[in-house]
C-alpha positions as CSV (number, residue, x, y, z in Angstrom):
1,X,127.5,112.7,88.7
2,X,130.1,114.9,90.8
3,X,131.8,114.0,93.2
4,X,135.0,115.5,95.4
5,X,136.7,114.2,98.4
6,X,139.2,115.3,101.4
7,X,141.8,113.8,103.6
8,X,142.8,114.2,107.3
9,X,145.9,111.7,107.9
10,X,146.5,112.3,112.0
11,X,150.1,110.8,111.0
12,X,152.4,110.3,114.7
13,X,149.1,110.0,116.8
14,X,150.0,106.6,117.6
15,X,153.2,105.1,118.6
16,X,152.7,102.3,116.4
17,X,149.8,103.2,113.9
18,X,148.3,105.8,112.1
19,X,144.5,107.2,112.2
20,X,142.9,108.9,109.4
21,X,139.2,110.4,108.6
22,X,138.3,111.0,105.1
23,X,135.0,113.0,103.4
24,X,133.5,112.1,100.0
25,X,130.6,114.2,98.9
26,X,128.9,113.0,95.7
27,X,125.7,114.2,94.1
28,X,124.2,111.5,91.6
29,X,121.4,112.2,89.6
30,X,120.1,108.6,89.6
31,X,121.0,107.0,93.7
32,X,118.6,103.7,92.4
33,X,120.1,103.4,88.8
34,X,116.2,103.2,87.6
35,X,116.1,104.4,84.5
36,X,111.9,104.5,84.5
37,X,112.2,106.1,87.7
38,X,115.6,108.5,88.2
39,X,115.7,110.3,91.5
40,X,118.9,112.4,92.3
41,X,120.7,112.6,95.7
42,X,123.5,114.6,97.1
43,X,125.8,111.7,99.4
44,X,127.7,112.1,101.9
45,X,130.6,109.3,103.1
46,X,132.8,109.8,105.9
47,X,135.7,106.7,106.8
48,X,137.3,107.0,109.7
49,X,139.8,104.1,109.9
50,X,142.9,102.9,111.5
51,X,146.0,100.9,110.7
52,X,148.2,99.6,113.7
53,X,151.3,97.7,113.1
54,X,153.7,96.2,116.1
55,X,157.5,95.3,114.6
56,X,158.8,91.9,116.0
57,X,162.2,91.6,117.3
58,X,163.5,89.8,114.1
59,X,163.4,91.3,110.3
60,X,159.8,90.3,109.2
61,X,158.3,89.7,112.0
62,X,155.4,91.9,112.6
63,X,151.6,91.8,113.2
64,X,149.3,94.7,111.9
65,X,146.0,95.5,111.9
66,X,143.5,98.2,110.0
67,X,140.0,98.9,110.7
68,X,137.8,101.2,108.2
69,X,134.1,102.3,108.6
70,X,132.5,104.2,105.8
71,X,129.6,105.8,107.2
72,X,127.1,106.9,104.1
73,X,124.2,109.6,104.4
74,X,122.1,110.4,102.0
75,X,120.6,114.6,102.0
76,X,117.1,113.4,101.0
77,X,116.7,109.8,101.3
78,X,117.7,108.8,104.6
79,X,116.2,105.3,104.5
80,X,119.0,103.9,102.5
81,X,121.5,105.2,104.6
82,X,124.2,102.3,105.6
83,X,127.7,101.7,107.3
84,X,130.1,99.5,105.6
85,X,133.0,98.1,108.2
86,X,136.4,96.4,107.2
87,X,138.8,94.4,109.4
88,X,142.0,93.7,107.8
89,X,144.7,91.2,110.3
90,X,147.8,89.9,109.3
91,X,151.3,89.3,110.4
92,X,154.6,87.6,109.3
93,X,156.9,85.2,111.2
């Protein structure tokens, strides 16, 4: 298996969050972990996600928020292609 990824922080973009868009490419050489039955795969996962978080008027008051997608491809076996999404809320009084 190899695999390498890359990073694109967009830090600034938002006046109270930060968005981001990251690329994994992996090639496994068994996608169903079959061992009677290996086929090999090049993927492809790209997360855009971002993170928003609102100070309150007092130390420790604050409410954020982040929101990730990772959106997987496969080269050569496109039916088992999937999104995974992730909501994250939370905030301090």
């Amino acid at each position: 298996m190899l695999a390498w990824n890359a990073s694109a922080p967009a830090e600034d973009a938002l006046p109270f969050g930060v968005t981001g868009l990251e690329y994994n490419g992996e090639f496994n050489d068994n996608i169903f972990r079959d061992p009677d039955n290996e086929k090999s795969d090049y993927i492809h996962t790209i997360t855009p996600s971002i993170k928003l978080k609102f100070p309150g008027a007092n130390a420790g008051n604050y409410i954020k928020a982040r929101y990730g997608v990772d959106i997987v491809r496969y080269n050569d076996y496109s039916d088992t292609d999937y999104e995974d999404h992730r909501l994250f809320g939370g905030f301090g009084y």
